[in-house]
MARDOMAR-283626 format. One record per residue (C-alpha): x, y, z; residue in one letter; residue number from 1. Coordinates in steps of 0.05 Angstrom, whole numbers. Layout:
<atoms>
       u       v       w  type  seq
       X       Y       Z     a  NUM
...
</atoms>
This chain:
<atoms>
       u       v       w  type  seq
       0       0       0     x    1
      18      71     -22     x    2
      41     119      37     x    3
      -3     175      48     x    4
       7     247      31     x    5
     -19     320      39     x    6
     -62     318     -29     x    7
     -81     395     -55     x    8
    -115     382    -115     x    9
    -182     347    -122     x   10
    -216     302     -65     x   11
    -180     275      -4     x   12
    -186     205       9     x   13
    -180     186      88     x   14
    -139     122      57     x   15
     -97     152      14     x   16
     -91     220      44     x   17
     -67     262     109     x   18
    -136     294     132     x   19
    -183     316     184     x   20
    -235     269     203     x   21
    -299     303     177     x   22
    -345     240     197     x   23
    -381     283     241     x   24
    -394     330     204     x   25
    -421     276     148     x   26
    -459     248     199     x   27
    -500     310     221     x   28
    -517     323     148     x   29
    -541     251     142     x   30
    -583     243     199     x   31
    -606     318     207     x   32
    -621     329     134     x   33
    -618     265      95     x   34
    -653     219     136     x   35
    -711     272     143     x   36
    -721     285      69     x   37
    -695     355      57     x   38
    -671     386      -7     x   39
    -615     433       4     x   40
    -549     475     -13     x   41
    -479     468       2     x   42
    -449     525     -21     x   43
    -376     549       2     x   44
    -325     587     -25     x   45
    -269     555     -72     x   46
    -226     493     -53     x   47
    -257     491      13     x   48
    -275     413      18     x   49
    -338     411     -19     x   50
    -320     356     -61     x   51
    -282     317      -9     x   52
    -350     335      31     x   53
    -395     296     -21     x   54
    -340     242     -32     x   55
    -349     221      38     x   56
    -417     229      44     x   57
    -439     191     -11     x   58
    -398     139      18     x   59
    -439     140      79     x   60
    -511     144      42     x   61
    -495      84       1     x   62
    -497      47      64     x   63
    -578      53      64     x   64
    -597      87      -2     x   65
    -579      89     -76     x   66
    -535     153     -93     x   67
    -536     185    -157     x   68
    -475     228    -154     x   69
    -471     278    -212     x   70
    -434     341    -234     x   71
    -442     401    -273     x   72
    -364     417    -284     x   73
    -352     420    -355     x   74
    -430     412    -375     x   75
    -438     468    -413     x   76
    -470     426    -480     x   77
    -522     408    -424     x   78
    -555     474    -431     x   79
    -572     487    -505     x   80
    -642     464    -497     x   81
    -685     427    -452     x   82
    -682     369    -494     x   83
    -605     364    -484     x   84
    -612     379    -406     x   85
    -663     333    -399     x   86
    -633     274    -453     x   87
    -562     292    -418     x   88
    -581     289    -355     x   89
    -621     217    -372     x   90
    -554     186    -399     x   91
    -509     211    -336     x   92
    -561     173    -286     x   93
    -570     120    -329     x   94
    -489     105    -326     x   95
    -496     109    -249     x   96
    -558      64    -247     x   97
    -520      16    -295     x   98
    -474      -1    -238     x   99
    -526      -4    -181     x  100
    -559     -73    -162     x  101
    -621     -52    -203     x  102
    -674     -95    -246     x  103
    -666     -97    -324     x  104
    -737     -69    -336     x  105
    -716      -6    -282     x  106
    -658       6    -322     x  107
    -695       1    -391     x  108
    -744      43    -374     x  109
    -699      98    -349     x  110
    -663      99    -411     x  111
    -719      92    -464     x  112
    -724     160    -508     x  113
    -752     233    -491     x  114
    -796     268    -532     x  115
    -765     327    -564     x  116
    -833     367    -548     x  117
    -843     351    -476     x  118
    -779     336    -453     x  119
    -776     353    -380     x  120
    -842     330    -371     x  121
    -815     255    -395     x  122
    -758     269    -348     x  123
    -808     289    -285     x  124
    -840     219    -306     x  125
    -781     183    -311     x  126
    -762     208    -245     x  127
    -831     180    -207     x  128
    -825     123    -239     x  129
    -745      99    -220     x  130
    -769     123    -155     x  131
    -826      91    -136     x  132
    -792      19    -162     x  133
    -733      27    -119     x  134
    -731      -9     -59     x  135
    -683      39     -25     x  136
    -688     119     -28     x  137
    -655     147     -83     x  138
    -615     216     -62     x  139
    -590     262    -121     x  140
    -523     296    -105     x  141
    -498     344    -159     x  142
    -428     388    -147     x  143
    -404     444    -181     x  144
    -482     461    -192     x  145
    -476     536    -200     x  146
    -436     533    -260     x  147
    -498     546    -301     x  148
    -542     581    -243     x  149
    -562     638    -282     x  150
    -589     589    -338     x  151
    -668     587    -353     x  152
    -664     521    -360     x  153
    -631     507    -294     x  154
    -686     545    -265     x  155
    -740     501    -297     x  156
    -699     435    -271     x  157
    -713     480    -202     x  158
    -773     491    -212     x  159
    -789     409    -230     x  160
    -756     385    -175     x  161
    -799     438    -128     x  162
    -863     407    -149     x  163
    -843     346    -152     x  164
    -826     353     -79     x  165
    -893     383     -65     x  166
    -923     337     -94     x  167
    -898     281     -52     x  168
    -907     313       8     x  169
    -978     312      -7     x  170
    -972     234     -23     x  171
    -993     251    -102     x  172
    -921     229    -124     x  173
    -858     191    -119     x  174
    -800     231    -121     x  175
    -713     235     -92     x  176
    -705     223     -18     x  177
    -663     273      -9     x  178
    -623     332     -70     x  179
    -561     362     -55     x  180
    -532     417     -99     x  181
    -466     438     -79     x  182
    -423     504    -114     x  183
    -402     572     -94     x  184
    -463     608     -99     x  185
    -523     604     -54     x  186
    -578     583    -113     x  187
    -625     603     -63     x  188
    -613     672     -75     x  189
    -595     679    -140     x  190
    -578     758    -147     x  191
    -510     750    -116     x  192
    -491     717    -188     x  193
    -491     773    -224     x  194
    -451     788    -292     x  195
    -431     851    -329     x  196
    -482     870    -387     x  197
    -534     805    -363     x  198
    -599     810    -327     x  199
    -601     799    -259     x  200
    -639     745    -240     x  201
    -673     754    -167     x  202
    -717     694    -151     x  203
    -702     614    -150     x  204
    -756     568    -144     x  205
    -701     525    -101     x  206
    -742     564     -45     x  207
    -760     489      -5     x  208
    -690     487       8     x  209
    -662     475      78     x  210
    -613     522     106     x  211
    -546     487     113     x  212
    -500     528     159     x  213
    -449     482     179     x  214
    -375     516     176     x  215
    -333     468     139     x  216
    -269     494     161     x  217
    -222     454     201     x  218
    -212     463     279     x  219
    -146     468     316     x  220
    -166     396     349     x  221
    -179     377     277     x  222
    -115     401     246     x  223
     -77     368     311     x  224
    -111     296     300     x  225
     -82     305     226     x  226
     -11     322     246     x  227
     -19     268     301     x  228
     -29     204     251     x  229
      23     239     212     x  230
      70     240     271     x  231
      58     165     287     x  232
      73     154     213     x  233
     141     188     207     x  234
     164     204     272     x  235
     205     279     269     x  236
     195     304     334     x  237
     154     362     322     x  238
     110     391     374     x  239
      36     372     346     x  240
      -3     432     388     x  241
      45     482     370     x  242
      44     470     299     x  243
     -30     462     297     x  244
     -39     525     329     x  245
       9     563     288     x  246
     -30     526     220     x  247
     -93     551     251     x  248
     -66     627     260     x  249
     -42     633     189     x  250
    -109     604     156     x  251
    -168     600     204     x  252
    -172     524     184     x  253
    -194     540     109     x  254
    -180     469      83     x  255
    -141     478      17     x  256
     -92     522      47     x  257
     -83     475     114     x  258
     -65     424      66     x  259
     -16     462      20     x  260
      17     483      85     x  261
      26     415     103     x  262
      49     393      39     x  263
     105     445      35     x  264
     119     430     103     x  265
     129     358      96     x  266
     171     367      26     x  267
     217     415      59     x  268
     227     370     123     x  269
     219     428     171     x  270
     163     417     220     x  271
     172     477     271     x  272
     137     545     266     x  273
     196     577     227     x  274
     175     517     174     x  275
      97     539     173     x  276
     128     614     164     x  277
     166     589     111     x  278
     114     547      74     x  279
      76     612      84     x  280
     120     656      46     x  281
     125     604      -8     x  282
      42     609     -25     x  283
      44     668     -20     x  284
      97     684     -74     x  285
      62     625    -112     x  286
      15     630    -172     x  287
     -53     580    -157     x  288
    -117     578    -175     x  289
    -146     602    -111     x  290
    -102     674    -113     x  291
    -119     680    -187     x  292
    -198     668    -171     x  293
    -195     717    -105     x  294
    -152     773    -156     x  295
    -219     754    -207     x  296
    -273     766    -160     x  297
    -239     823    -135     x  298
    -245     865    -202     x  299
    -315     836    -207     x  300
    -344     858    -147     x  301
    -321     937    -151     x  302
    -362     937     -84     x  303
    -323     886     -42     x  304
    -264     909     -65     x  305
    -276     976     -36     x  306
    -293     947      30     x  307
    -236     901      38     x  308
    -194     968      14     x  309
    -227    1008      80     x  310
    -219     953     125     x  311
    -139     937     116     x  312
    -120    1007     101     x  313
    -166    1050     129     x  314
    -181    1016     193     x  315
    -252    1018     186     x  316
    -302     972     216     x  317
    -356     946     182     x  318
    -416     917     218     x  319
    -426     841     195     x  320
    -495     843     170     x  321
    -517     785     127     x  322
    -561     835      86     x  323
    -506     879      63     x  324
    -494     863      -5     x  325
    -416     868      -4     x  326
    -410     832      64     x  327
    -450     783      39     x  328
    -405     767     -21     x  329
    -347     768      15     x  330
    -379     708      60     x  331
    -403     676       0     x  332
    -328     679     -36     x  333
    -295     654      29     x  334
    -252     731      39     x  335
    -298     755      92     x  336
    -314     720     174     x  337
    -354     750     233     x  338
    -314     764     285     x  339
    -341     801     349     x  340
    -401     825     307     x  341
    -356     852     249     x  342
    -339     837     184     x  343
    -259     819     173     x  344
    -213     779     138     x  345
    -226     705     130     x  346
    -151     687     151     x  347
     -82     712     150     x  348
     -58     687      85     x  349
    -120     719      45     x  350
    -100     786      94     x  351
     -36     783      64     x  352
     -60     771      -8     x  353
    -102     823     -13     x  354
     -50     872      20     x  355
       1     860     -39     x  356
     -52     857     -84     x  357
     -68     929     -67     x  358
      -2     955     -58     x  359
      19     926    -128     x  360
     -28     970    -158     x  361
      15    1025    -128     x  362
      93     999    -131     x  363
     106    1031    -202     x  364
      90    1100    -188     x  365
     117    1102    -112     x  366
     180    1133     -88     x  367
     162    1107     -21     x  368
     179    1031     -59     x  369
     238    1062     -97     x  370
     273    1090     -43     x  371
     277    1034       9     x  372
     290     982     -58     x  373
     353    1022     -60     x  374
     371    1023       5     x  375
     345     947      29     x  376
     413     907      35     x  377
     431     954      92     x  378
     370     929     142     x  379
     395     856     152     x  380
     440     847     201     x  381
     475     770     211     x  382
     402     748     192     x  383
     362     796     237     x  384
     324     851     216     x  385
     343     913     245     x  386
     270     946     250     x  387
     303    1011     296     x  388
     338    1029     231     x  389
     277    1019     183     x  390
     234    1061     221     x  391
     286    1116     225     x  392
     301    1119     157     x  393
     217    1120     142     x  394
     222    1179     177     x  395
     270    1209     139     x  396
     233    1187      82     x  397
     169    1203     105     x  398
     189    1287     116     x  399
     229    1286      53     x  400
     168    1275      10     x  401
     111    1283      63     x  402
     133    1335      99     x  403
      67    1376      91     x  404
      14    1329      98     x  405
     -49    1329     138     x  406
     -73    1286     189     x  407
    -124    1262     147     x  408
     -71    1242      95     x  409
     -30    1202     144     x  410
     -97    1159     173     x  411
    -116    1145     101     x  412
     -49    1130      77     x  413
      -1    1116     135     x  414
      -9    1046     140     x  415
      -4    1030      61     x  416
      65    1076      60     x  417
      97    1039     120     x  418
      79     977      84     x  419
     106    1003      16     x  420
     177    1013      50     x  421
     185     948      84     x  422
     159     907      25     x  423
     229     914     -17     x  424
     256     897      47     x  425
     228     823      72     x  426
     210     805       2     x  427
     230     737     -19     x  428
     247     722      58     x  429
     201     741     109     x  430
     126     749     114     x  431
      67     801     149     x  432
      13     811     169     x  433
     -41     853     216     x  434
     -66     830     269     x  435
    -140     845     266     x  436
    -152     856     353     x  437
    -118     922     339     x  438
    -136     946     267     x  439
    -179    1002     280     x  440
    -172    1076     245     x  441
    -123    1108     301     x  442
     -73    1053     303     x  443
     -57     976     280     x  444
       0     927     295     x  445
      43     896     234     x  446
      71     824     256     x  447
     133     822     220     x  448
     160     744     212     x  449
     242     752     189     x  450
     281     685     183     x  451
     235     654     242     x  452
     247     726     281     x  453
     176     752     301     x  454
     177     832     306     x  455
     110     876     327     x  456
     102     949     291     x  457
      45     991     312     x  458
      23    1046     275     x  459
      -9    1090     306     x  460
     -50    1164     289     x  461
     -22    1210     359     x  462
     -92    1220     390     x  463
     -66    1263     458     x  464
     -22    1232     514     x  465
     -79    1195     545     x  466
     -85    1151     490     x  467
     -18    1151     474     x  468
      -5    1116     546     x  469
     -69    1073     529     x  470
     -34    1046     462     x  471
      40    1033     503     x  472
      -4     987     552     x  473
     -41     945     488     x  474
      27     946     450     x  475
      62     916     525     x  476
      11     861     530     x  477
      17     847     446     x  478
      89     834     462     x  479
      67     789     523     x  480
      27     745     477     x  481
      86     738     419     x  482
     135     724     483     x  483
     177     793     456     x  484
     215     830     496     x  485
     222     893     453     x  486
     163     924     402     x  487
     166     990     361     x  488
     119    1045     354     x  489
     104    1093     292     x  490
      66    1143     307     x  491
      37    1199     260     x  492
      34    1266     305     x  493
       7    1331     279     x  494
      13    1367     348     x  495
      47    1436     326     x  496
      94    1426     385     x  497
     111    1344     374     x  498
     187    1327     373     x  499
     200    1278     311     x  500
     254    1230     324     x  501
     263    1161     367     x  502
     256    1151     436     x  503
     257    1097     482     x  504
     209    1072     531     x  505
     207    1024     585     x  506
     143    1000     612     x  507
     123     938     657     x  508
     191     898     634     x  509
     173     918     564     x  510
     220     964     520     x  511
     184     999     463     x  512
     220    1041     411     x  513
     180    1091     387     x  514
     197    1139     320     x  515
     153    1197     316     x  516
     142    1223     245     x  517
</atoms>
């Protein structure tokens, strides 16, 4: 037998694969859902373990009922008519049924012709008949089901399956046990799918539908058990609840990128937390799928974009209402979470993303980029970044071409200049990121991870020396929590009588090096 691996492309298989038991979660869908006869949605964002999700959970219905386990990927000649939905969608069954323990004269009668005039209507037939001469419940499971959403004919399959539902609950027909359709897009509420130059459609007759909720991403205890069969496997030494936890910081448990941590990880040999820093860096200077669909939607969605924009530069908070049409695309796409009642980013990696996304937009035409390019070699030290120096020659910097700027100029811009400077700087080595318990519009913390080095930034708008002494107290129990025994501070002043230039501050054990600009 093959030894198992971190797989990142396609399903995960428990037998061939390192992965977090989900069996749980299959089981609550197949006794709270299944079992009682509902019709409903999984939709998540992008390589987040809906297809591993149906993989396993068709395994577990085919213990009791027959599974007809479809997709819409690639399905496009499906859709030219509702002859060829209904006629396609005849064959594709009848190739499952064909290897299911059912009678000749079921199987014949499934596949005998449609008529060309009444196609679904053969199809609706078809589908009382296979079901009331099965023994065992049949449940329909289709993936990738929102690839043709917005079609009218995908709303008329709806719309069939709704009344054939109906009608079974009044006892007037035979219809599936149970329909899954799994994709991106909730095809409950159809709007969200909307398309430059097309009609937006508002209403789906998919309105029997139960709401599935479930969070599909992976726990720290989930990630741990993972890393735990690993470690039994292979035996390196590495401390399992550290490196689960430090997984779990870096991606909130969204399963694709778990798994191409791991994978990196494992290649590299290097299971300690400078190795999940590392395999880190290395997606993010990567080119996948994922980044190339989140840089997509982005420029789609002019609206999310802006919000993301305010919340990592600006500061701003954003209540996390499901009705807000931006926050509720951000959900849908995987970029956005609820955290303490507001909206922020899904994890650290997708934080990350979107912060170089943003700032690329601005590298070509920024001096801020030039000028510490051509200065960079001088910040490294024997390996260790020497962040004193980089904030004092930001300052410099900062008054040579800043010099005049307003207050509001600094809140709306501070954070994306700092961020322009040290780019040059730990590019192709180290990694950052904000932590969102401090991002708010007077002041935010950059975690800076150099060569396995962890180094805490905050930026800071100078609000009076009241909360000046508040922000030294946060910044001294931020350095508690990374285990630091220095931080720096960067803090924008506009008092007429402020005193640019560094000084040095010791509080409760703490040093802080702050460099006013």
């Amino acid at each position: 037998m093959m030894a198992k691996y971190f797989n990142v492309t396609g399903i995960c298989i428990p037998e061939k694969h390192y992965m977090v038991d989900i069996s749980a979660t299959v089981r609550m869908i197949t006794e709270t859902l299944v079992d009682r006869g509902a019709y409903f949605t999984i939709n998540r964002a992008r390589q987040y373990g809906k297809t591993t999700t149906l993989y396993l959970l068709e395994k577990k219905l085919c213990e009791r009922y027959l599974v007809l386990s479809l997709s819409f990927e690639a399905a496009d000649d499906l859709f030219v008519s509702a002859y060829t939905f209904a006629a396609g969608l005849v064959r594709r069954i009848g190739k499952k049924l064909s290897m299911q323990n059912i009678p000749a004269g079921v199987l014949n009668a499934w596949n005998a012709p449609l008529s060309r005039e009444f196609a679904l209507e053969d199809f609706s037939d078809k589908i009382t008949e296979l079901c009331r001469s099965c023994e065992k419940g049949i449940v329909m499971m289709i993936d990738e089901v929102d690839k043709s959403s917005d079609n009218q004919i995908f709303l008329s399959f709806l719309g069939l399956l709704r009344a054939k539902y109906l009608e079974q609950q009044k006892g007037q027909d035979h219809t599936f046990q149970s329909v899954i359709l799994a994709g991106v897009y909730d095809i409950k509420n159809l709007k969200l799918k909307i398309h430059p130059g097309q009609e937006t459609k508002y209403n789906s007759p998919w309105n029997i539908a139960a709401d599935f909720n479930m969070d599909l991403s992976l726990s720290v205890s989930g990630i741990e058990g993972m890393l735990t069969e690993y470690e039994h496997d292979h035996h390196t030494g590495m401390d399992v609840p550290q490196i689960a936890r430090a997984i779990y910081d870096y991606t909130s448990g969204y399963p694709y990128l778990v798994s191409r941590i791991c994978k990196l990880i494992d290649e590299n040999c290097s299971w300690c937390r400078i190795g999940v820093s590392e395999a880190v860096r290395m997606i993010l200077k990567s080119s996948n799928t994922l980044f190339d669909d989140m840089q997509k939607k982005i420029l789609d969605y002019p609206e999310l974009k802006r919000m993301i924009y305010s919340i990592l530069f600006g500061g701003k908070s954003f209540p996390y209402y499901p009705v807000s049409q931006p926050v509720k695309i951000g959900v849908l796409f995987g970029f956005i979470k609820e955290e303490e009642e507001r909206a922020v980013i899904a994890n650290r990696i997708f934080e990350t993303f979107f912060y170089d996304l943003f700032l690329a937009e601005d590298i070509l035409e920024s001096k801020t980029y030039d000028t510490s390019l051509q200065s960079r070699n001088q910040f490294v030290k024997n390996g260790i970044l020497d962040m004193e120096l980089i904030l004092m020659k930001f300052l410099e910097h900062y008054h040579e071409v800043y010099y005049d700027c307003t207050e509001k100029f600094a809140e709306e811009n501070g954070r994306k200049l700092f961020l322009l400077y040290l780019k040059p700087i730990i590019n192709g080595t180290g990694n950052y990121y904000i932590e969102s318990r401090t991002r708010s519009m007077g002041r935010t913390d950059v975690v800076i991870d150099y060569l396995g080095r962890q180094t805490v930034v905050e930026l800071k708008i100078w609000r009076g020396n009241e909360y000046h002494k508040r922000g030294e107290a946060q910044l001294v129990r931020y350095l508690e929590d990374y285990h630091l025994e220095k931080g720096y501070l960067l803090s924008f002043c506009f008092n007429q009588k402020k005193k640019i230039g560094k000084n040095v501050i010791q509080r409760e054990g703490k040093t802080i090096v702050e460099v006013v600009v």
